[in-house]
Structures are given as structure tokens and as C-alpha cells.
C-alpha positions, 0 to 999 in steps of 0.5 A: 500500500503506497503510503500519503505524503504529509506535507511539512512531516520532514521539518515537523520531525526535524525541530520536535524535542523527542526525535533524536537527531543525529542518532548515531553520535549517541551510540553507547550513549543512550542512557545519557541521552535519558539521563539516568541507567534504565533499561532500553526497549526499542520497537521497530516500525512502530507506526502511529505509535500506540504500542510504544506510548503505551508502554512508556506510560505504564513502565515509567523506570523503563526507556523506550525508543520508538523507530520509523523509517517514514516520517509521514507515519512518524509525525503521527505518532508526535501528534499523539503526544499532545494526548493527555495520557501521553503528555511530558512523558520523559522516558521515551524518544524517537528515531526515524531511520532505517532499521538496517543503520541499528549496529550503526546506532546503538552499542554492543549489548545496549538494548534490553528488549526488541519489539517487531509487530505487524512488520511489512511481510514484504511478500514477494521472495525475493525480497525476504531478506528485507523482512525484519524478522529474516536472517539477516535482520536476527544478526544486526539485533545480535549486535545491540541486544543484551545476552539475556534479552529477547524479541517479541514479535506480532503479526496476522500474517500467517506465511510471515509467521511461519517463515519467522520461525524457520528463520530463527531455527537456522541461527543457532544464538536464536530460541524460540521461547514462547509461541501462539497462533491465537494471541487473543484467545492465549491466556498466558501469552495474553496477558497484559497485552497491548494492542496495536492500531494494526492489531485492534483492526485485523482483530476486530475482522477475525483474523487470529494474532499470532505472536513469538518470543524469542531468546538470544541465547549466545555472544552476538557477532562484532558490530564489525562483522555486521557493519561489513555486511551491511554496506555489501548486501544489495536491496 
């Protein structure tokens, strides 16, 4: 689906106080940029933001990043800062980047937590490896997820769910802890779930949520390793 072009989204995004620029001077500087040592979720693609802003009202001593690759989608988001519920939140910024420039961006083992949902399934198989969930993206999060940390990811697109798992079972640091076809319907796995813009509407036409979280389990690649094969992998 094309997306609409917001006039003026590009500049709103430039000025706006919760929008990090220059993302990758703070690398290994992140708890400096929230001025203090909580731990750091990040979720990729993260729409108009409902999820994120969520979390960061519910969970004050955590620090969220929310990423966006577009700023007509992004400059959503910001709009629902002016929300009552999500007005002077001080635990939560914004990247619009790339979601390839992420070991260009954030340290070795400087991200507690991976949100991925309803990513794009990009369905056509030659373009796989751009699916956030493929192997190629698994690496990059090796890089900047602690050892102990781990991806939640959500989807109704059941071809991208499958091929999600397969992907995780070929790289040996990747498990797969918990795993629901029914989110919705999954009592533990349900638990104080937060929905999506995404989420509440696929639902709401029945179709079944599915949702994974997997572990990292062993040391990530060097962010050297994983830089090289990003200037030499074609799109």
C-alpha cells in the first residue's frame, strides 16, 4: 500500500524535542541521552505509535525508543503526544531511520528488549531478506541486544509467521521461547497485552494474532562483522 505524503512531516520531525537527531553520535550513549541507567526497549516500525506510548506510560523506570523509517507515519505518532495520557512523558524518544543503520546506532549489548509487530511481510521472495524478522535482520539485533534479552514479535500474517520461525531455527544464538497462533484467545501469552492500531483492526475482522518470543541465547557477532555486511548486501 503506497503510503500519503504529509506535507511539512520532514521539518515537523526535524525541530520536535523527542526525535533524536543525529542518532548515531549517541551510540553507547543512550542512557545519557535519558539521563539516568534504565533499561532500553526499542520497537521497530512502530507506526502511529500506540504500542510504544503505551508502554512508556505504564513502565515509567523503563526507556523506550520508538523507530520509523517514514516520517509521514512518524509525525503521527508526535501528534499523539499532545494526548493527555501521553503528555511530558520523559522516558521515551524517537528515531526515524532505517532499521538496517541499528549496529550503526546503538552499542554492543545496549538494548534490553526488541519489539517487531505487524512488520511489512514484504511478500514477494525475493525480497525476504528485507523482512525484519529474516536472517539477516536476527544478526544486526545480535549486535545491540543484551545476552539475556529477547524479541517479541506480532503479526496476522500467517506465511510471515511461519517463515519467522524457520528463520530463527537456522541461527543457532536464536530460541524460540514462547509461541501462539491465537494471541487473543492465549491466556498466558495474553496477558497484559497491548494492542496495536494494526492489531485492534485485523482483530476486530477475525483474523487470529499470532505472536513469538524469542531468546538470544549466545555472544552476538562484532558490530564489525555486521557493519561489513551491511554496506555489501544489495536491496
Amino acid at each position: 500500500m503506497r503510503l500519503r505524503n504529509i506535507p511539512g512531516a520532514d521539518d515537523a520531525i526535524a525541530i520536535h524535542s523527542y526525535v533524536v537527531q543525529n542518532a548515531k553520535e549517541n551510540q553507547n550513549k543512550w542512557n545519557e541521552v535519558f539521563e539516568n541507567t534504565n533499561p532500553i526497549q526499542i520497537e521497530i516500525g512502530m507506526g502511529k505509535g500506540q504500542f510504544i506510548l503505551s508502554l512508556a506510560k505504564n513502565n515509567p523506570n523503563i526507556n523506550y525508543i520508538g523507530i520509523e523509517r517514514y516520517s509521514s507515519v512518524l509525525v503521527r505518532g508526535l501528534e499523539r503526544l499532545e494526548l493527555e495520557e501521553f503528555r511530558n512523558l520523559a522516558n521515551i524518544k524517537f528515531l526515524c531511520i532505517d532499521a538496517r543503520e541499528l549496529p550503526e546506532i546503538f552499542g554492543v549489548g545496549e538494548i534490553d528488549k526488541i519489539y517487531l509487530n505487524f512488520s511489512d511481510p514484504w511478500p514477494k521472495a525475493r525480497h525476504a531478506r528485507r523482512r525484519l524478522t529474516s536472517k539477516e535482520f536476527l544478526k544486526r539485533y545480535e549486535t545491540i541486544l543484551k545476552a539475556s534479552g529477547n524479541i517479541e514479535f506480532k503479526t496476522d500474517n500467517r506465511g510471515l509467521f511461519d517463515f519467522s520461525l524457520e528463520e530463527v531455527k537456522e541461527i543457532h544464538s536464536w530460541g524460540v521461547e514462547e509461541v501462539t497462533f491465537d494471541l487473543h484467545h492465549d491466556v498466558n501469552m495474553n496477558q497484559n497485552n497491548i494492542m496495536t492500531e494494526y492489531e485492534e483492526k485485523f482483530s476486530s475482522m477475525g483474523n487470529p494474532i499470532h505472536k513469538m518470543i524469542i531468546q538470544r541465547y549466545e555472544e552476538a557477532l562484532t558490530k564489525e562483522s555486521i557493519t561489513a555486511e551491511s554496506t555489501t548486501e544489495e536491496y
